[in-house]
C-alpha positions in Angstrom: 93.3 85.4 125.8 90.7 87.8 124.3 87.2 86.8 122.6 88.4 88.3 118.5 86.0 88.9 115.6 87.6 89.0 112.5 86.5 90.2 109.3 88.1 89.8 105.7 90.4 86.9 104.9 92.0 87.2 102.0 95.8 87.3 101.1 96.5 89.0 104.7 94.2 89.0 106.5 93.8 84.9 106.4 97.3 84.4 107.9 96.6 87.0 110.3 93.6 85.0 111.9 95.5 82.3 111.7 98.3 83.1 114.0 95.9 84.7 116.2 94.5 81.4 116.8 98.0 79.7 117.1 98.7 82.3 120.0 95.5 80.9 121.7 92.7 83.7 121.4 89.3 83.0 120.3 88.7 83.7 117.0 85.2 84.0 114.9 86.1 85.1 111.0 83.9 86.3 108.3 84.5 86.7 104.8 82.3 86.2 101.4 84.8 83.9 100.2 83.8 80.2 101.3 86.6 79.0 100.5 88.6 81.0 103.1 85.9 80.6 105.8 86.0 76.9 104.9 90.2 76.9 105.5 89.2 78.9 108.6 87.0 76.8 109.9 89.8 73.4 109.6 92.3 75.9 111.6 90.0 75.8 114.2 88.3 79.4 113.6 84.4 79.8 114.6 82.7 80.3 111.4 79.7 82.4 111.4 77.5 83.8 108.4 77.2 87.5 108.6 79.6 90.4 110.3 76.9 90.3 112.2 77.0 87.2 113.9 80.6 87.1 114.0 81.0 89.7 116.4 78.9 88.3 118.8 80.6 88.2 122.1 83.6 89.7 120.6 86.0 91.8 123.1 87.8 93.2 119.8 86.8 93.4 116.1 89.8 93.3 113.6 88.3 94.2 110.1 91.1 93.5 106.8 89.6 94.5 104.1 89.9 96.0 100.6 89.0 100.1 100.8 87.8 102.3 102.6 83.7 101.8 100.7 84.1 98.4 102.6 85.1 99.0 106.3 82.2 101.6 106.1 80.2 99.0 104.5 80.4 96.9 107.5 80.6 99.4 110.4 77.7 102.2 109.2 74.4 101.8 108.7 73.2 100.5 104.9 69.4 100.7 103.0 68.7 97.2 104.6 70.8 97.2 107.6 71.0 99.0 110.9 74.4 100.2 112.2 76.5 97.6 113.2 78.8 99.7 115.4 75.2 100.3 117.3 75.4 96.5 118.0 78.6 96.3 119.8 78.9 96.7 124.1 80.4 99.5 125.2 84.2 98.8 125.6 84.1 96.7 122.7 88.0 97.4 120.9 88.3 97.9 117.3 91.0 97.6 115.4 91.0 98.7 111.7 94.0 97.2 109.9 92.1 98.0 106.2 94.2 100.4 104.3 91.6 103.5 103.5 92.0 107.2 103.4 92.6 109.4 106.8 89.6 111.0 106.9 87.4 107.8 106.4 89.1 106.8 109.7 89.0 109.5 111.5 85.1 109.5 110.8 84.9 105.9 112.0 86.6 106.4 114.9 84.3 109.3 116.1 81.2 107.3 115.6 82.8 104.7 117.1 83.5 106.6 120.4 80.1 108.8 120.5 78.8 104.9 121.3 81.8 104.2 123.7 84.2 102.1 121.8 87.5 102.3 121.2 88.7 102.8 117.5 92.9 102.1 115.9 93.8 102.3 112.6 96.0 100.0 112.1 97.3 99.1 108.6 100.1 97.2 108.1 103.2 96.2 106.6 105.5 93.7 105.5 103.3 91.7 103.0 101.9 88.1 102.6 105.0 86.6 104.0 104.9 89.1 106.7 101.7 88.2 107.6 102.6 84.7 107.5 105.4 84.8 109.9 103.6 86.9 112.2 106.3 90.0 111.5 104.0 92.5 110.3 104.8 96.2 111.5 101.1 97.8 112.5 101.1 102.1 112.2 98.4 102.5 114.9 96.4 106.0 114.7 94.3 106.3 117.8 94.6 106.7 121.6 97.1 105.5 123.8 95.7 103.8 126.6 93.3 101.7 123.4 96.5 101.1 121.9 98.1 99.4 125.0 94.8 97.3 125.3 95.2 96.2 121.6 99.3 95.4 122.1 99.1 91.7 123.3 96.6 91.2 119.6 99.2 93.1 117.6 102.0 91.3 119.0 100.1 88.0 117.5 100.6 89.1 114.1 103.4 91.8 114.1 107.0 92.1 115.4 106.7 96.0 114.8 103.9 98.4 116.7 104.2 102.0 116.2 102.2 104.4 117.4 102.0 107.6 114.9 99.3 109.3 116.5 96.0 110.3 116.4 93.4 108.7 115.0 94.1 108.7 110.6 97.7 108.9 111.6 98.2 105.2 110.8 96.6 105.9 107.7 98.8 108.7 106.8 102.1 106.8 107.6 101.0 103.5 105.2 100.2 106.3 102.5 103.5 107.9 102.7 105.6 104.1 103.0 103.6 102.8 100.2 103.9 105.7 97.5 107.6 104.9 98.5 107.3 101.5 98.0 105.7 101.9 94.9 108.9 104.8 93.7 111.3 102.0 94.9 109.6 99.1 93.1 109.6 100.4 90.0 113.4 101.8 90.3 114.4 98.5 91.1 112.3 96.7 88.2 114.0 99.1 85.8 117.6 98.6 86.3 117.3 95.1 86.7 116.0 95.1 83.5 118.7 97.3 82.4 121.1 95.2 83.3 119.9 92.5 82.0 119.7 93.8 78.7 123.5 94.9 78.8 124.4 91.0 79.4 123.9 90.7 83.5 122.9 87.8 85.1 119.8 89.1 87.5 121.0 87.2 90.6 124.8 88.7 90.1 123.2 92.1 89.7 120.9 92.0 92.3 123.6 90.6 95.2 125.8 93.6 93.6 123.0 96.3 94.4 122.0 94.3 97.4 125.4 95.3 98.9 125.5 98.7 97.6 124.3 101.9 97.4 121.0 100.8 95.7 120.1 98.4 97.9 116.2 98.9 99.1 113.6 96.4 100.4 112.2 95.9 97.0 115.5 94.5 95.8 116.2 92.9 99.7 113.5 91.1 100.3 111.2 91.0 97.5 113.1 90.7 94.1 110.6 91.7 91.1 113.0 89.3 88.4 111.7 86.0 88.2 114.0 83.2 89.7 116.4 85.4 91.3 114.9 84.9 95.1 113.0 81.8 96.6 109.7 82.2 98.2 109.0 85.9 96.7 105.7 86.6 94.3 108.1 86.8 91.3 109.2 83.2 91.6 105.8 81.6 91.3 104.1 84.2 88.5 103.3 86.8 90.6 100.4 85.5 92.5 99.6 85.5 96.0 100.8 88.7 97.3 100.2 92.6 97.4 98.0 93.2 94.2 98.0 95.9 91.4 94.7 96.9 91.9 95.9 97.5 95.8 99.0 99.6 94.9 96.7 101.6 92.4 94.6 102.4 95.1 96.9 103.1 97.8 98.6 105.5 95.3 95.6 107.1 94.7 95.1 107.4 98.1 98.5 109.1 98.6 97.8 111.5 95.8 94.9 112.7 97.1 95.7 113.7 99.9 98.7 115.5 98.4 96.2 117.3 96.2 94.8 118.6 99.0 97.8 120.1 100.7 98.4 121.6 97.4 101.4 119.8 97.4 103.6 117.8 94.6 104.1 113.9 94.0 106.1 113.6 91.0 107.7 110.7 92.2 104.7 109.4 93.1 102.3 111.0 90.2 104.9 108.7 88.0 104.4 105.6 89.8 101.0 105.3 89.2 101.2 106.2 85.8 103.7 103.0 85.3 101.3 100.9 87.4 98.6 102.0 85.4 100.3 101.3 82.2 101.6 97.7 83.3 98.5 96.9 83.9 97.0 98.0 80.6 99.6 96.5 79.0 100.0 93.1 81.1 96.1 92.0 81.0 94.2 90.3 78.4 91.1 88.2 78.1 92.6 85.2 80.1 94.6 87.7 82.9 93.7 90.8 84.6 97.0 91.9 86.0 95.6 93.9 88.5 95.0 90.5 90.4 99.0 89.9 90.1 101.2 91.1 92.4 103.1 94.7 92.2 106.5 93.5 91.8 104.8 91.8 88.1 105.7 95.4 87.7 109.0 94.5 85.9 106.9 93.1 83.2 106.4 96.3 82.0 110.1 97.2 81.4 111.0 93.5 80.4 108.4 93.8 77.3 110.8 97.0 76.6 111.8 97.0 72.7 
C-alpha cells in the first residue's frame, strides 16, 4: 500500500480519497474547505494544514482540482512561496487528475522531471457517481513505465485506465469526450423537452430513445428531466454533480485549442453558447447556476415559450 497525498476534495475528488482509503493506502488530504477536511478526517484520512505538509512523506501526490491557475498554484513557485515540486524526493509520483489545458501539463510535467519525478495527467470520467463507486475511467498522458507504477492507485478509484499518450494527451482526450458530452447533453435536453411539449410522458420517451437510435450516455445514465431516473443530479435539483461553471470551462478549453489548429467546433462553439445562456438565464440573486449541475441544462429549453 503506498504513502498518498491528496489534494482538492470537492465533488470528486472527496469520493476519490475515500475509496483510496477503503483499499487500504495511506492517505493525507488537503483542501480549503473545512468542512471536507473535517469529513476526511472521520473517514480516517490524515489531515494536514498546507499542500505543504500534506505531502510529507508522500510516495504519490494526486492533486483534483478546479483549472489549470490552481494545479500550478500548488506545484510552481508563488510571490510568498518556494516551489513545491522542489520539496518532493526524487521518485516522488504525481498524478494530475485536474482537468487543465495540454500545454499547462505538458509544462508541469517537464519541471516535474528536470527534478526527477514522475508526472500523469490523468483526468477523469464518469462523474460524482463514478467517483463514488470507484468506476471512474482515468485518460493518462505521460510515460509508460510511471503509468504502470500509478496502475494499483488508479485501480482504487477507476474501473477504466487508458493510456493516450504522451504527457497533455490525457488532457486532450477529456477535451474532445467532454465537448461531446456537452453536444450530447444538450441534444438530449432538447428533445425531451420536445416531447414533452407534444404530450409525452419523459420516462416513456426516454426508455423509447434509450432503446433506439438516440440513445447516448446523457439519456443512459444521467437523464437531464427531473424525476425520470433515481440517483441522477436532475432528481434532487441539480446539485452535487459536474457543474456549469466546469463544463463552461472545459468547453473553453476544447475551443481553444481548436482555435489553434485553425480548426472548426460548431458543434461545440454551440454548446457553449447554450451553456452560457442557461446560465444567464437560470441564476438570480438567490442561485448562481453555474454551481448546478450541467444536465440543469434542460432548464433552458423547459422555460421555452
Amino acid at each position: 500500500m503506498a504513502q498518498i497525498a491528496f489534494i482538492g476534495l470537492g465533488n470528486m475528488g472527496g469520493p476519490m480519497a475515500r475509496n483510496l482509503l477503503a483499499a487500504g493506502h495511506g492517505v493525507a488530504v488537503f483542501d480549503l474547505n473545512e468542512a471536507a477536511l473535517a469529513g476526511m478526517a472521520e473517514a480516517g484520512a490524515r489531515v494536514a494544514g498546507s499542500s505543504r505538509v500534506a505531502v510529507e512523506g508522500a510516495e504519490v501526490v494526486i492533486t483534483m482540482l478546479p483549472a489549470g491557475a490552481h494545479v500550478e498554484a500548488v506545484y510552481l513557485a508563488s510571490e510568498d512561496q518556494a516551489c513545491l515540486l522542489d520539496q518532493l524526493p526524487t521518485g516522488t509520483l504525481l498524478l494530475d487528475c485536474s482537468t487543465i489545458a495540454a500545454e499547462t501539463a505538458r509544462s508541469l510535467a517537464a519541471a516535474a522531471a528536470q527534478r526527477g519525478l514522475a508526472m500523469l495527467d490523468a483526468p477523469v470520467s464518469g462523474g460524482v457517481g463514478g467517483a463514488e463507486a470507484g468506476t471512474l475511467t482515468f485518460m493518462v498522458g505521460g510515460d509508460g513505465a510511471a503509468l504502470d507504477r500509478a496502475r494499483p492507485v488508479l485501480e482504487a478509484m477507476g474501473k477504466n485506465i487508458f493510456h493516450a499518450g504522451a504527457a497533455g494527451a490525457g488532457q486532450v482526450a477529456k477535451m474532445c469526450n467532454n465537448m461531446l458530452l456537452a453536444v450530447l447533453m444538450s441534444g438530449t435536453a432538447e428533445a425531451l423537452a420536445l416531447g414533452v411539449r407534444e404530450g409525452l410522458d419523459p420516462a416513456v420517451l426516454s426508455n423509447i430513445m434509450k432503446q433506439s437510435s438516440g440513445g447516448n450516455w446523457a439519456l443512459n445514465v444521467y437523464n437531464p428531466y427531473p424525476g425520470v431516473m433515481e440517483g441522477v443530479p436532475a432528481s434532487r435539483g441539480y446539485e452535487g454533480g459536474f457543474l456549469v461553471d466546469l463544463m463552461l470551462k472545459d468547453l473553453g478549453l476544447a475551443l481553444d485549442a481548436a482555435a489553434k489548429l485553425g480548426q472548426s467546433a460548431p458543434l461545440g462553439s454551440l454548446a457553449r453558447s447554450l451553456y452560457t445562456l442557461h446560465k444567464q438565464q437560470a441564476s438570480s440573486a438567490e442561485q448562481d447556476a453555474g454551481r448546478l449541475d450541467f444536465s440543469s441544462i434542460q432548464k433552458l429549453f423547459l422555460a421555452e415559450g
